[in-house]
C-alpha positions, -999 to 999 in steps of 0.1 A, spaced: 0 0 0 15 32 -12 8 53 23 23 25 42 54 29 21 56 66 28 48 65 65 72 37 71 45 16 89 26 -24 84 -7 -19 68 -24 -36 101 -9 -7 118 -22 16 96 -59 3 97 -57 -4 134 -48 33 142 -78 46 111 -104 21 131 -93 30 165 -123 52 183 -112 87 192 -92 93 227 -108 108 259 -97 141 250 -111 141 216 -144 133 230 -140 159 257 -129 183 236 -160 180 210 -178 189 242 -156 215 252 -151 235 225 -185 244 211 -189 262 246 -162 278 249 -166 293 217 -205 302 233 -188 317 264 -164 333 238 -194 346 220 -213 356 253 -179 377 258 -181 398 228 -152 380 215 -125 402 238 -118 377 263 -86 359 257 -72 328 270 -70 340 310 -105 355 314 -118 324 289 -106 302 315 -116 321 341 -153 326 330 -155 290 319 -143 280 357 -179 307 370 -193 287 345 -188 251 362 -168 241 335 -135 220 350 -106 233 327 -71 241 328 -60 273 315 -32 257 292 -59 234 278 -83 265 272 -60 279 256 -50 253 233 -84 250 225 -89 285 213 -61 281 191 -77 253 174 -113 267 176 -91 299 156 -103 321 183 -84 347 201 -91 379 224 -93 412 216 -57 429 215 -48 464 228 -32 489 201 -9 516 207 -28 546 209 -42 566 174 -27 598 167 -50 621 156 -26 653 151 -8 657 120 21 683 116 14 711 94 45 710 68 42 742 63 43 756 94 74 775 107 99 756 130 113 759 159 149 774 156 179 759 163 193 777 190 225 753 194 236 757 159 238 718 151 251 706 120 238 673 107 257 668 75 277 639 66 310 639 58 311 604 43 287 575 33 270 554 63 277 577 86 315 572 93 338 602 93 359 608 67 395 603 69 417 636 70 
């Protein structure tokens, strides 16, 4: 069998793992999941993998918070990040500037910065 050969295993092990009815945590994560993405949901879609957890533990749900949060990732569902803030002024470019009252001089005597060798 042609995916035997590629996976480098006996096609009895290959049926026996294809027949084999899903793990405990399969099953318990079908459960799982749907409501957490319903407390998710409930949340306004902000709450990320802490407050999950923590809502899901109000909400008699036994969970660990590594195991909510692996769930979220396969659900595809994260919380709401915060941004830096939005600046809303924009310099004029016309507008006159300050002056320079220390007389600084900021051209280059050489390429990249290095100083030129006298």
């Amino acid at each position: 069998m042609p995916i035997c050969r590629v996976l480098q295993v006996a096609p009895s092990t290959y049926y026996a793992a294809k027949a084999r009815p899903p793990s405990a945590r399969a099953r318990r994560d079908q459960v799982t999941g749907p409501a957490l993405r319903a407390l998710w949901e409930d949340n306004y879609r902000v709450y990320g993998a802490r407050k999950l957890w923590k809502a899901a533990r109000r909400a008699g749900m036994d969970l660990g918070r590594d195991q909510v949060a692996r769930l979220m990732r396969v659900l595809g569902i994260e919380g709401a990040r915060r941004t830096k803030r939005v600046r809303t002024t924009k310099a004029d470019s016309g507008a006159a500037r300050h002056p320079d009252l220390v007389q600084r001089d900021f051209t280059a005597t050489a390429p990249g910065g290095r100083v030129a060798p006298s």
